[in-house]
C-alpha positions, 0 to 999 in steps of 0.5 A: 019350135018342136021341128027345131028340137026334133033337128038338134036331137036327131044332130045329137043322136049322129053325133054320138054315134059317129064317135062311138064308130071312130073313137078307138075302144080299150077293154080290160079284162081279167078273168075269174075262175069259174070252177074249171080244171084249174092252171098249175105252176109252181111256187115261184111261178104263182106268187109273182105271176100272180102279183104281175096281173096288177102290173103294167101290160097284166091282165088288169090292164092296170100301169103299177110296177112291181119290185123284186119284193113283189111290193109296188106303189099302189095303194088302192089294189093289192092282187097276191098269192094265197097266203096260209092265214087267208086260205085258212080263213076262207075254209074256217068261215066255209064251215060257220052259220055263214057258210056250208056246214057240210063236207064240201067235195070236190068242185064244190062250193063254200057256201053250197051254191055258185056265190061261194067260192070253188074248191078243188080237192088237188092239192093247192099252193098256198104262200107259207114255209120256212123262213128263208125257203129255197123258192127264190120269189117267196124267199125275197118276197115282203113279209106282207106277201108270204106266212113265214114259219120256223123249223123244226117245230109249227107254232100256230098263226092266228086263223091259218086252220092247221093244227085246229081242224085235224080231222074236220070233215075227214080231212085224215091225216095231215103233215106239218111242212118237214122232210125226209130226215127232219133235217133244216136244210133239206126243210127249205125245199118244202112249201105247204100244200093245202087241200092236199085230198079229201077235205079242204081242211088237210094240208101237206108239207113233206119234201125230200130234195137228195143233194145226190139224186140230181134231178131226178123227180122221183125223190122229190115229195109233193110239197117240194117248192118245183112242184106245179100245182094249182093255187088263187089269187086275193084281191084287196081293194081300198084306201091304204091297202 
């Protein structure tokens, strides 16, 4: 009888591991930062490359497709640029009891150890401008996807840490998004930048786009939507997201 049980388990045992040998495997990987040099892109080029990872043949390995205003059918994974109000929160709880109270420097973490998250002091994308910016992708993205603000004057959004922590932790002088001449329509080239140097909690949005100059680069501020700098991604996962 035992001789029986020892047969079928071994049968069992060659069985498994032929299929495990000819059954074709499929991983999906993604990446996560790790605190490295980051990537840089522009603002068009994060806020849909960003959401393209949920996508069919994206990093996730996931089938969703996604519409020009980055919204998609699935409803248990959203994957999306940065928006103001969440990198806000992120600093804000960096600097409570339930995080790291010091000054975080460059490449340091939120919590102080490699549980937080990584900060780089190198000027960082997030998704906020004006109402109807000049960068196509955050202009026709859904409201979900973007802070929307309105020239010339900033009226605060709850939690996006902007006109509540000037000054913490040296973060120095800070810029509201605007422009060479303050004029509107020279506004629409500008983003906001967040992270801008020194301090987590600085944030820049100064843009100067000269009708006459061309391309050239030279007149173009670092808040302007073409600039490549980094950025990160949120990922919400649940029911009904």
């Amino acid at each position: 009888m035992l001789s029986k049980i020892k047969e079928k388990l071994l049968i069992s045992i060659i069985v498994v591991g032929l299929i495990c040998i000819f059954t074709p495997l499929k991983i999906n990987a993604a990446l996560q930062s790790n605190g490295g040099t980051p990537a840089t892109k522009d603002v068009n080029g994060w806020i849909t490359q960003i959401r393209q990872m949920q996508a069919s043949g994206g990093a996730l390995g996931l089938t969703d497709t996604i519409g020009a205003d980055l919204t998609s059918t699935n409803t248990n994974l959203d994957i999306h640029m940065q928006k103001n109000t969440e990198y806000g929160a992120m600093v804000l709880l960096s600097a409570s009891s339930y995080g790291n109270p010091e000054k975080i420097e460059n490449g340091g973490t939120t919590t102080g150890n490699a549980t937080g998250v990584y900060m780089n002091i190198n000027k960082e994308w997030v998704a906020a401008g004006m109402a109807n910016t000049a960068a196509a992708s955050m202009k026709n993205a859904a409201g979900r996807y973007k802070n929307q603000y309105t020239a010339p004057t900033y009226t605060e959004k709850v939690g996006d840490a902007v006109s509540t922590v000037g000054g913490w932790h040296g973060s120095g002088s800070t810029t509201w998004i605007s422009s060479h001449s303050n004029n509107v329509n020279t506004m629409l080239y500008a983003c906001l930048l967040r992270s801008y140097s020194g301090s987590i909690f600085s944030y820049y949005g100064y843009s100067y786009d000269n009708p006459y100059s061309g391309d050239n680069e030279r007149l173009r501020k670092d808040a302007h939507y073409t600039k490549p700098w980094s950025s990160r991604a949120v990922v919400v996962v649940g029911s009904g997201v």
